[in-house]
VEXDREN-2710 file (C-alpha; in Angstrom, 1 decimal):
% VEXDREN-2710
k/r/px/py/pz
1/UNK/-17.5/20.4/-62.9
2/UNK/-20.2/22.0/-60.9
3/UNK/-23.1/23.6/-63.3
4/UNK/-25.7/25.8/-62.1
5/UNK/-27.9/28.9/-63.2
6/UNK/-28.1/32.0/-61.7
7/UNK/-31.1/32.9/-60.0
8/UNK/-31.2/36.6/-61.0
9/UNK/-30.2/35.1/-64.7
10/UNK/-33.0/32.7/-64.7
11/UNK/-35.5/34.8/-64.0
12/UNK/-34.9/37.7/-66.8
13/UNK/-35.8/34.9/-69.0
14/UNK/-37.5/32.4/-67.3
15/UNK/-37.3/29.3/-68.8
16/UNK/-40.6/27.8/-67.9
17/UNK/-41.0/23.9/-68.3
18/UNK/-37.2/23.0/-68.3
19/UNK/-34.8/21.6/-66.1
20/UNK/-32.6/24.1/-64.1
21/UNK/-30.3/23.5/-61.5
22/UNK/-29.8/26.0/-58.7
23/UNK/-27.5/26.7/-55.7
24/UNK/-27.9/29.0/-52.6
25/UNK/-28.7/29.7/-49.0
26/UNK/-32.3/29.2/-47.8
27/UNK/-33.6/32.1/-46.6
28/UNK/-37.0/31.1/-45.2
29/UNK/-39.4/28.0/-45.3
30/UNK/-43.5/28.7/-46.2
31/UNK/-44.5/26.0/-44.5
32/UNK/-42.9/22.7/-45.0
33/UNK/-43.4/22.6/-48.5
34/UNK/-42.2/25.9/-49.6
35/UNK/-38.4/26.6/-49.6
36/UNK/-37.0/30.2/-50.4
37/UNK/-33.3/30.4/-52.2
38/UNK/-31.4/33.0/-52.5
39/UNK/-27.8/32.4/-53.9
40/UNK/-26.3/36.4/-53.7
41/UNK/-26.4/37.0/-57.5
42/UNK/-28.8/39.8/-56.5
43/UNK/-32.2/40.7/-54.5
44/UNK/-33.8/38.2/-56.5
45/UNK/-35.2/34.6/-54.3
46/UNK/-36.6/31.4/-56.4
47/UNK/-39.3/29.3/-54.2
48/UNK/-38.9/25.4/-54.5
49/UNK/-41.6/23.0/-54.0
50/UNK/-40.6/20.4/-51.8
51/UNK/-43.5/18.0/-52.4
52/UNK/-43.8/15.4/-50.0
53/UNK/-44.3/12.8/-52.4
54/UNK/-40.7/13.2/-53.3
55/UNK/-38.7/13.6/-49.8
56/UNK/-39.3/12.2/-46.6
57/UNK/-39.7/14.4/-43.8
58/UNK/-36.1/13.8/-42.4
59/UNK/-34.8/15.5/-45.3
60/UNK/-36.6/18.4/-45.3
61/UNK/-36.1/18.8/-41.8
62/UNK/-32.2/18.9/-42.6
63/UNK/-33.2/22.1/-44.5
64/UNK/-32.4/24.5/-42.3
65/UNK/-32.2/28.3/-41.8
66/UNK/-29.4/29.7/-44.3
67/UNK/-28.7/26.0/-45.0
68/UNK/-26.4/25.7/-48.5
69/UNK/-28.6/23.0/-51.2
70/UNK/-28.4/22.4/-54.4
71/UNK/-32.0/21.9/-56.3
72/UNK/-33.0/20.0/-59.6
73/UNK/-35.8/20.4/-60.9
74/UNK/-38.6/21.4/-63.7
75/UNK/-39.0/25.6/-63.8
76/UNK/-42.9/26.0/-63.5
77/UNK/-45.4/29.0/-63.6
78/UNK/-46.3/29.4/-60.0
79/UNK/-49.4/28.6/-58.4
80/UNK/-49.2/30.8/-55.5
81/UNK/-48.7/34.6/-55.7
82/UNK/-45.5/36.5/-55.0
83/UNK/-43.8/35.1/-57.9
84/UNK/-44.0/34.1/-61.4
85/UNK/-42.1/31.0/-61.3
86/UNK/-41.3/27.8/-59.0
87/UNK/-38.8/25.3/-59.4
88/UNK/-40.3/21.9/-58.7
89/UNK/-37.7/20.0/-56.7
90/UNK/-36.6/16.6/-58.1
91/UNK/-33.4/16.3/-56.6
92/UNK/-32.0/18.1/-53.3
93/UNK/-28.3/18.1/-52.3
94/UNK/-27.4/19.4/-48.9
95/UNK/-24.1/21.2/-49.2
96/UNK/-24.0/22.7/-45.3
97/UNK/-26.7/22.1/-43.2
98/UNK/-27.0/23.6/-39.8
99/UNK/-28.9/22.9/-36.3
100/UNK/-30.9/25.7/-36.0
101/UNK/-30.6/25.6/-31.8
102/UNK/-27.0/26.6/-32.4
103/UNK/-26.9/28.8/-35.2
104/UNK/-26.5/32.7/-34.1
105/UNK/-29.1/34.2/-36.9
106/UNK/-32.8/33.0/-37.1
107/UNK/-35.2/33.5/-39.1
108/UNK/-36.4/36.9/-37.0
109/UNK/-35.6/40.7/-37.2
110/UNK/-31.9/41.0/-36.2
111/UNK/-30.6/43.7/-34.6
112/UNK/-28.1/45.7/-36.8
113/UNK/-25.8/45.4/-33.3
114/UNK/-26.2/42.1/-33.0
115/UNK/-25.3/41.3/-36.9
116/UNK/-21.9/43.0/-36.2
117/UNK/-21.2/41.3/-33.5
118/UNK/-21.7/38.3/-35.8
119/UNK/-20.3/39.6/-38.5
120/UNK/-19.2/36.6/-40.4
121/UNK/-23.1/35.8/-41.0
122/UNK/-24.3/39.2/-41.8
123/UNK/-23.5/39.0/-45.3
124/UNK/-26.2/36.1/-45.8
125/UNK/-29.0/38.2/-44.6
126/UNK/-31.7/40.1/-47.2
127/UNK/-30.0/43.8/-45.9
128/UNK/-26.6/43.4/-45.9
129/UNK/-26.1/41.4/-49.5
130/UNK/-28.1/44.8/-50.8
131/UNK/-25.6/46.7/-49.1
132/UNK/-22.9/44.9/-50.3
133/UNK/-24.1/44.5/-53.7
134/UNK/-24.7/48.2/-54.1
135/UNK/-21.3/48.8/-52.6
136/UNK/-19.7/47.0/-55.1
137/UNK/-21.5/48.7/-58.2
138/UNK/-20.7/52.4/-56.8
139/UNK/-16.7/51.2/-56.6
140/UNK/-17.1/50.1/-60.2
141/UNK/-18.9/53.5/-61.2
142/UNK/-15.9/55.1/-59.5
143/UNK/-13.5/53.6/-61.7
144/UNK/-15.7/53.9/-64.8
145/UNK/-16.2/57.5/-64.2
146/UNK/-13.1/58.9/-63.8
147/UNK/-11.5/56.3/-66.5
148/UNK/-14.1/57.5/-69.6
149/UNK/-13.0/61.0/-69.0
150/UNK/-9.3/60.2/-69.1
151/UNK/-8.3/60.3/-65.6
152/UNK/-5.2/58.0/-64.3
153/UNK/-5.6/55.8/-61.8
154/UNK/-2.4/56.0/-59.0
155/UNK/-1.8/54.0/-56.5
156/UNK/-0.6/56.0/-53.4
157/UNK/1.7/54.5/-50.5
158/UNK/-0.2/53.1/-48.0
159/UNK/2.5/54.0/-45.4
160/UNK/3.8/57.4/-45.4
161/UNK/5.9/59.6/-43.5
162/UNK/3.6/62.8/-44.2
163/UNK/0.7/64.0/-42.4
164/UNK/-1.5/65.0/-45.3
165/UNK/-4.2/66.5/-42.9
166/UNK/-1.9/68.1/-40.0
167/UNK/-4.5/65.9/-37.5
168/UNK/-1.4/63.7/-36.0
169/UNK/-4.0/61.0/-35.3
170/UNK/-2.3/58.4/-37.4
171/UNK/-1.2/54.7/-36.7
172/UNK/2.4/54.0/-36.4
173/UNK/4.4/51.8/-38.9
174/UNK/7.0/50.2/-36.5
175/UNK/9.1/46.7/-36.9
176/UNK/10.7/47.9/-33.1
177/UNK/9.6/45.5/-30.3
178/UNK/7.4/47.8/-28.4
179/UNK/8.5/46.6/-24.9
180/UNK/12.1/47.7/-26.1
181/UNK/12.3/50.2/-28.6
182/UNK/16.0/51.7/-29.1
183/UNK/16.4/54.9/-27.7
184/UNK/18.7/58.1/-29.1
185/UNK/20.7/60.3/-26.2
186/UNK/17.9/61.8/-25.4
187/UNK/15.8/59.1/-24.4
188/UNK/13.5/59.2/-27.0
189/UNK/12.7/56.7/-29.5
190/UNK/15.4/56.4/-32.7
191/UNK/13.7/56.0/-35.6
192/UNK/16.5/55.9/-37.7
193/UNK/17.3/52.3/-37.0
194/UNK/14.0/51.2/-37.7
195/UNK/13.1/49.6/-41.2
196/UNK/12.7/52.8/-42.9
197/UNK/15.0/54.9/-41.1
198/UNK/12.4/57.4/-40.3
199/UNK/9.0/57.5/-38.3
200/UNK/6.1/55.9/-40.5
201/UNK/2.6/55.9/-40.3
202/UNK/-0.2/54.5/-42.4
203/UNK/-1.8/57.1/-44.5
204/UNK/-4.3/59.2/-44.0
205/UNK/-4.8/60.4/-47.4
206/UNK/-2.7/60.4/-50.6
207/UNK/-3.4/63.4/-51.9
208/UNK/-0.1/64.8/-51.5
209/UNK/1.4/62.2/-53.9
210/UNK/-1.7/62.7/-56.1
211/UNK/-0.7/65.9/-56.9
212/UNK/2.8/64.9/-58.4
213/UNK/1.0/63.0/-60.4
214/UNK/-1.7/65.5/-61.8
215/UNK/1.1/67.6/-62.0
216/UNK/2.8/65.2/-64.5
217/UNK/0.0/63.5/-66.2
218/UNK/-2.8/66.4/-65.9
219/UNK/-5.8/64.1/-64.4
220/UNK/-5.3/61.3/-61.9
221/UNK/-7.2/59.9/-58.8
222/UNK/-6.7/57.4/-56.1
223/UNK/-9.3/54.8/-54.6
224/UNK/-7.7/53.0/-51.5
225/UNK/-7.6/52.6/-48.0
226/UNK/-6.8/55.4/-45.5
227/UNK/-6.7/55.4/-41.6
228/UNK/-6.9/57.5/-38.9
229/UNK/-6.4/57.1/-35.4
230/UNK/-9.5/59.1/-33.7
231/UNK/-10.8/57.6/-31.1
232/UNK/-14.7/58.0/-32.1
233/UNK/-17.1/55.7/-32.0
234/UNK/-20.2/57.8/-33.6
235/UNK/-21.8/56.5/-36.3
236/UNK/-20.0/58.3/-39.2
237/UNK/-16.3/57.6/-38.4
238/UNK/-14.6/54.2/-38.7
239/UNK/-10.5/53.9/-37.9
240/UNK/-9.9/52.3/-41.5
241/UNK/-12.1/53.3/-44.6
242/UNK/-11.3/54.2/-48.3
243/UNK/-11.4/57.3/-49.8
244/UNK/-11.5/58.9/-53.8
245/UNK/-8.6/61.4/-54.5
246/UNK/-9.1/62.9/-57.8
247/UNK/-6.6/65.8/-58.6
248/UNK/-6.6/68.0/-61.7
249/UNK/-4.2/70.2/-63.1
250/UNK/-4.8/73.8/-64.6
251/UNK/-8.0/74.0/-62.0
252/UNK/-9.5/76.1/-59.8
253/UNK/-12.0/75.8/-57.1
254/UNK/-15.1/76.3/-59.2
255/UNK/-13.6/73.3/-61.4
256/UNK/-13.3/71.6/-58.1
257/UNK/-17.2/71.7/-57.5
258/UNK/-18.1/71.3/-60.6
259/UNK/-16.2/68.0/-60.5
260/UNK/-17.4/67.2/-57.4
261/UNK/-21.1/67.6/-58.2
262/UNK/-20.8/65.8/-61.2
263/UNK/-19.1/63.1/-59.7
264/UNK/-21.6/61.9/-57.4
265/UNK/-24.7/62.3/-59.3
266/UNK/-23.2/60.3/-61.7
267/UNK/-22.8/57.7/-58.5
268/UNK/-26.4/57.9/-57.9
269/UNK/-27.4/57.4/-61.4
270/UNK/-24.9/54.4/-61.8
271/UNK/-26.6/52.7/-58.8
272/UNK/-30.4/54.0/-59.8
273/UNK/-30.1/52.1/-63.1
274/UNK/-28.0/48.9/-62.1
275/UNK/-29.0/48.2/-58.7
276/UNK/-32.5/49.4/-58.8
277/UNK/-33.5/45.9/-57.0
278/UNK/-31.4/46.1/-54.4
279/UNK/-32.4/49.8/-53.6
280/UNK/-35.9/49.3/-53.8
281/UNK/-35.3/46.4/-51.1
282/UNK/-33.7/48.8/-48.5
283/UNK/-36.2/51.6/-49.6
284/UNK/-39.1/49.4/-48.1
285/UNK/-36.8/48.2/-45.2
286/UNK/-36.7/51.8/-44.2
287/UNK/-40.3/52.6/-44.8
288/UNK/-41.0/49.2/-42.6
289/UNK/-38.7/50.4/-39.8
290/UNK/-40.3/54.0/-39.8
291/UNK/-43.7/53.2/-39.7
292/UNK/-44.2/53.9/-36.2
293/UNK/-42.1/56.8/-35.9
294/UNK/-43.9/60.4/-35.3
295/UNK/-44.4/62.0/-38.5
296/UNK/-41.7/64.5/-37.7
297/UNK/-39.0/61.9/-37.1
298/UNK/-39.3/59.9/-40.7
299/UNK/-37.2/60.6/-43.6
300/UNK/-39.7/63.2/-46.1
301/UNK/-38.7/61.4/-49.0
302/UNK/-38.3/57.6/-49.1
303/UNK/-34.9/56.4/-50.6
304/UNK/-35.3/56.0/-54.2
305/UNK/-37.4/59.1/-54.3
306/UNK/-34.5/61.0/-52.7
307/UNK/-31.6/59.8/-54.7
308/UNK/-33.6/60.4/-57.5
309/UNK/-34.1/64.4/-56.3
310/UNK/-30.8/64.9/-55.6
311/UNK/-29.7/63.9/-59.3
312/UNK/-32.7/65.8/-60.5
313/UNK/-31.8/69.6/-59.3
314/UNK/-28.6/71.8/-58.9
315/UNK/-26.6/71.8/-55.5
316/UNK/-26.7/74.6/-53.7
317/UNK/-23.5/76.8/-53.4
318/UNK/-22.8/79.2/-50.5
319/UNK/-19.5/80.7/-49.2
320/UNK/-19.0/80.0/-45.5
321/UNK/-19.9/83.4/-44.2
322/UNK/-23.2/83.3/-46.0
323/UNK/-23.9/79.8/-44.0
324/UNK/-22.8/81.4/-41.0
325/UNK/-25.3/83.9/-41.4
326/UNK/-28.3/81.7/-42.2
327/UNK/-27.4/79.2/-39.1
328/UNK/-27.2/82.4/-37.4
329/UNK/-30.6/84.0/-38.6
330/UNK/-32.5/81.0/-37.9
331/UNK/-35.0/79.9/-35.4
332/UNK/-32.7/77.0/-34.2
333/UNK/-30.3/78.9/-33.3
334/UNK/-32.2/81.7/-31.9
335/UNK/-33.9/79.2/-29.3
336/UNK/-30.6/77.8/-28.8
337/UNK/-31.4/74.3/-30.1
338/UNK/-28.0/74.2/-31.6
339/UNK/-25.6/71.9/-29.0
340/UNK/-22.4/73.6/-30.7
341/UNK/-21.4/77.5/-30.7
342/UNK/-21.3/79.4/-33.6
343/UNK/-19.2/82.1/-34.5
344/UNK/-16.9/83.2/-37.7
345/UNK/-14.0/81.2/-37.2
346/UNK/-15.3/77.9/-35.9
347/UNK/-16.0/74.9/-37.7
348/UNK/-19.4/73.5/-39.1
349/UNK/-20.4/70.6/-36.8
350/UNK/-22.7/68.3/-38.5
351/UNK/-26.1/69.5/-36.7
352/UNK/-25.3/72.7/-38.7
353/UNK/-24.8/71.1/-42.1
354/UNK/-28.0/69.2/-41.5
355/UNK/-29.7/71.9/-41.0
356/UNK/-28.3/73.6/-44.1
357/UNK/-29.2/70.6/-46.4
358/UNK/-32.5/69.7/-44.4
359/UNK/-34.4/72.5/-43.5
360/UNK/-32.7/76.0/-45.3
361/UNK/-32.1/74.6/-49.1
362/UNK/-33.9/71.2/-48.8
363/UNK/-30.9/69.9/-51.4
364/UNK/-27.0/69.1/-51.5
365/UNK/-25.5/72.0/-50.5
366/UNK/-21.7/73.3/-51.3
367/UNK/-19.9/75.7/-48.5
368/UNK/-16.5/77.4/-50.2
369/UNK/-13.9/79.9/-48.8
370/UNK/-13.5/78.7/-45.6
371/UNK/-11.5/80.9/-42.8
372/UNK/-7.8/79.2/-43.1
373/UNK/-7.6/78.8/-39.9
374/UNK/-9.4/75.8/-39.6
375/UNK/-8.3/74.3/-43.2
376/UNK/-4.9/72.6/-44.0
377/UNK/-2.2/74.0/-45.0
378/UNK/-1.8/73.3/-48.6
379/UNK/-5.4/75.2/-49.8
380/UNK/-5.0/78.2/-51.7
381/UNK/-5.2/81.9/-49.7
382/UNK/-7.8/83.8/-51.4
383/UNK/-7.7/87.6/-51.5
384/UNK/-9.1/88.4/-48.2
385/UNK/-6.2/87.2/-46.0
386/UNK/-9.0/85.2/-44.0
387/UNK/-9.9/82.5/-46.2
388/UNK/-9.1/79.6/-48.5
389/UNK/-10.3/78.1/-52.1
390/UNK/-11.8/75.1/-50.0
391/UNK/-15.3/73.5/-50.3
392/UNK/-17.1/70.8/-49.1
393/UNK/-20.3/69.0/-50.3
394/UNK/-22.9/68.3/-47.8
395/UNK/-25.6/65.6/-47.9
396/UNK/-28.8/64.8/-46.2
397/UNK/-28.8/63.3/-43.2
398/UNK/-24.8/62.1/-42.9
399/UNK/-23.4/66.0/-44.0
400/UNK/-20.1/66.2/-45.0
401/UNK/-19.0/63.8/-48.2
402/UNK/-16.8/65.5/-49.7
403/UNK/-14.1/68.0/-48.7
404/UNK/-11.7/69.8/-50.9
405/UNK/-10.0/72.9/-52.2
406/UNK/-8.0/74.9/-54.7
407/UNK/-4.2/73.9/-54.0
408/UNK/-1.8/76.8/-52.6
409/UNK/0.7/76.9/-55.8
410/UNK/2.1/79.7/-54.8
411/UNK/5.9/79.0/-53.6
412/UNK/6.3/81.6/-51.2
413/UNK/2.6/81.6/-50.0
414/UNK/2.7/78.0/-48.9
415/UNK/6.1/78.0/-47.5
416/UNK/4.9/81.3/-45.0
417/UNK/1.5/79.4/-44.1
418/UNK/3.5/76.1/-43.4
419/UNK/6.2/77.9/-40.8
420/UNK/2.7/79.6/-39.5
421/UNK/1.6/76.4/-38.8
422/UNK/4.9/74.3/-37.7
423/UNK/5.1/72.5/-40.7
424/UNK/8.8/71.9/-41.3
425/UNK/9.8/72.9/-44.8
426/UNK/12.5/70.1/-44.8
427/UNK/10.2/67.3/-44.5
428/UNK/8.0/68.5/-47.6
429/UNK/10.8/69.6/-49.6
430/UNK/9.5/67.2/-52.5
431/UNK/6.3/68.8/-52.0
432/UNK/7.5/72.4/-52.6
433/UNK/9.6/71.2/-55.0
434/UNK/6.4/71.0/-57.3
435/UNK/5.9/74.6/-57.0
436/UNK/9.8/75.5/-57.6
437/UNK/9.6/73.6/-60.9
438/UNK/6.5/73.8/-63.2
439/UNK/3.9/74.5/-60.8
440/UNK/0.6/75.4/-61.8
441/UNK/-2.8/76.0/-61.0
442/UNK/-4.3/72.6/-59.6
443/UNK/-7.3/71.5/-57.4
444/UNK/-8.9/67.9/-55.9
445/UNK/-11.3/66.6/-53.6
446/UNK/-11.6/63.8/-51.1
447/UNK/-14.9/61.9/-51.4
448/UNK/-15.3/59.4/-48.4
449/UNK/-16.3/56.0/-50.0
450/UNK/-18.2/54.9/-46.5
451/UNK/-20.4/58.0/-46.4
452/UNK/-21.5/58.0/-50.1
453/UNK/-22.1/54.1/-49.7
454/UNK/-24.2/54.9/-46.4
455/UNK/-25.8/58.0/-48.5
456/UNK/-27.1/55.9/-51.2
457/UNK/-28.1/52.5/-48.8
458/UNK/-29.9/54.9/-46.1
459/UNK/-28.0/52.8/-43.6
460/UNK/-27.7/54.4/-40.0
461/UNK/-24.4/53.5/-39.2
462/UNK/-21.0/54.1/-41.3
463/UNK/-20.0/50.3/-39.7
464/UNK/-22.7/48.5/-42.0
465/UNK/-21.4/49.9/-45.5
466/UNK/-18.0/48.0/-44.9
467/UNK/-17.6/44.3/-44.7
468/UNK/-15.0/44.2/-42.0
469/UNK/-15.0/47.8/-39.7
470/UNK/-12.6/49.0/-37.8
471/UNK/-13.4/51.2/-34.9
472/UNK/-12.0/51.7/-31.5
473/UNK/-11.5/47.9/-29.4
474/UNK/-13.5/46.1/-33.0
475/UNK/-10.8/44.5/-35.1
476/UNK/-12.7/41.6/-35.4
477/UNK/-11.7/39.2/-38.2
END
């Protein structure tokens, strides 16, 4: 059996002048006497003294770059500074060494194109186990969150036969041979002889079925993988990415927010106090890689200092029209710096949430009653005629996290604003049978996993918060 100590164990309690045995990836040689490990347990790396006394040179020089050892030795107060403690190698087994001529990373600044195009690597280097590692802790918070205040966990289907969002950008779920498809009489494509008798896609959001279940059980959420079929490759959208559903019964849409800011300050505070390594790491990464910006285009808070405001104070709350009129109002717009229109009735592009967030409130802002137009079908018609119960929750420097709204369970109301919209009544008939049959109240949010991941890294691109992303023409692995 293969025994070992954690480095990130080891040293919380260093046990100085005893035998330890350790297992990683080198991540750098000081020297040729000076070997740094790093085995993924966290930020943490252990130097080992290679004395020559001990190894002949060959041996070493099989040590290379990201290399995989094992190392015996005695656990000793260091000599040098940047760490406490050394191990002082006594035995060195080479699991996986590697020619450093034909290995793709070196020991160098890597660009973060370059690490996704070698993808399979990535993980090894200082950034991305941070990311990874934090990633990790803010799925567990999710779970922990919504499970110590009596939520239900339900897993939605992955492949639907609803289009939650009304986008129609969705990937089809097909077992036809897609050089010969069967066709009906009128040439199109018969879907009723295909596996599930009907057209299928993979989901683009279970809320819909979330709802029979807060309708049955009061409190559930979901926390899986959703798709959709855009084809953009910006740095906020990826084709396959995982979203968090929660949906509440007897709720309305200030419940909604208040859920919603709760929820992801709690996120932040999870990550703040259990992964506060691994966020100062990519803290100074982003001070490093800003050092020789202008003034005007760093970040005005580093990272830990701006996770740490945004749990600190309350999040702004505006209704739509009242953003309208501040983008409207300000100098931006005035000198037409703004690359999208503006006028009631048209959708927030993310330059004008940024600008909300960034420069007017200088916090987390939430924008409610939006004109129903531009919002799906199931959101709840407030008074007005023009608007909906729906919210979203924007961020600094990605916008948009989280979207929601106040659930239409009205009957009649939802059935008139799904024939506005073309939504046949037949192929929701479940869904409005919720509303026949002891329909109440009920509200829910959908919190992008990605964005709050990329939110609380400071990562540039969506891409580098997921382990495997899928975009349009990258479906590596």
């Amino acid at each position: 059996m293969i025994e070992r100590q954690e480095i990130r164990t080891l040293l919380q309690d260093p046990p100085v002048g005893e035998e330890v045995t350790v297992m990683g990836w080198v991540r750098a040689w000081r020297g040729n006497r000076f070997m740094v490990l790093n085995d993924g347990s966290g930020p943490e790396t252990l130097q080992v003294v290679v004395n020559g006394d001990t190894f002949d040179e060959e041996t070493v020089r099989a040590i290379g770059f990201h290399a995989c050892v094992g190392v015996t030795g005695t656990l000793a107060e260091s000599q040098g500074s940047g760490q406490a403690v050394e191990v002082i190698a006594e035995r060195i087994e080479i699991f996986g060494a590697n020619d450093l001529s034909q290995y793709p990373l070196q020991p160098k600044k890597q660009s973060m194109e370059f690490l996704r195009d070698n993808g399979q690597f990535r993980m090894r280097t200082s950034t991305f186990s941070s990311v990874f590692r934090v990633r990790h802790g803010i799925a567990y918070a999710v779970n922990k969150y919504f499970h110590d205040r009596g939520y239900y966990y339900l897993h939605t289907p992955i492949i639907t036969g609803n289009d939650a969002e009304g986008a129609g950008e969705m990937f089809r779920v097909s077992v036809f041979d897609p050089e010969q498809p069967p066709r009906n009489e009128e040439g199109a494509i018969d879907y009723r002889q295909d596996f599930f008798g009907k057209a299928t896609n993979l989901t683009v959001s279970g809320q819909l079925q979330a709802e029979i279940g807060a309708l049955a059980l009061g409190k559930v959420y979901t926390f899986g993988p959703t798709f959709r079929a855009e084809n953009s490759n910006t740095s906020r959208h990826l084709a396959e990415f995982w979203m968090i559903e929660p949906e509440i019964a007897f709720a309305d849409i200030e419940n909604d927010m208040d859920l919603a800011e709760d929820f992801v300050k709690y996120l932040i505070n999870y990550c703040l106090e259990h992964y506060r390594g691994d966020l100062e790491f990519l803290d100074a990464r982003i001070k490093d890689a800003e050092k020789n910006m202008k003034a005007a285009d760093r970040r005005p808070m580093g990272l830990i200092e701006m996770l740490e405001f945004v749990v600190q104070n309350d999040f702004a709350r505006v209704t739509y029209t009242e953003a309208l009129d501040i983008l409207m109002r300000s100098k931006t717009y005035k000198k037409g710096k703004f690359e999208f229109p503006l006028e009631w009735g048209t959708d927030l592009q993310a330059e004008h949430e940024r600008y909300l967030v960034e420069k007017h409130f200088e916090k987390p802002v939430i924008v409610r009653d939006y004109p129903k137009d531009i919002k799906a079908f199931y959101m709840r018609q407030n008074d007005d005629g023009k608007t909906v119960a729906a919210m979203d929750v924007l961020f600094p420097y990605i916008g948009e996290v989280i979207g929601g709204s106040q659930r239409e369970e009205r009957e009649d109301k939802l059935r008139q604003r799904m024939q506005e919209m073309g939504i046949h009544a037949e192929e929701l008939d479940w869904y409005l049978q919720l509303r026949t049959f002891g329909g109440c109240p009920h509200a829910g949010f959908g919190l992008g996993f990605e964005r709050i991941v990329q939110f609380i890294t400071g990562m540039g691109n969506i891409r580098d918060v997921i382990p495997f992303p899928r975009a349009p023409r990258l479906a590596q692995f």
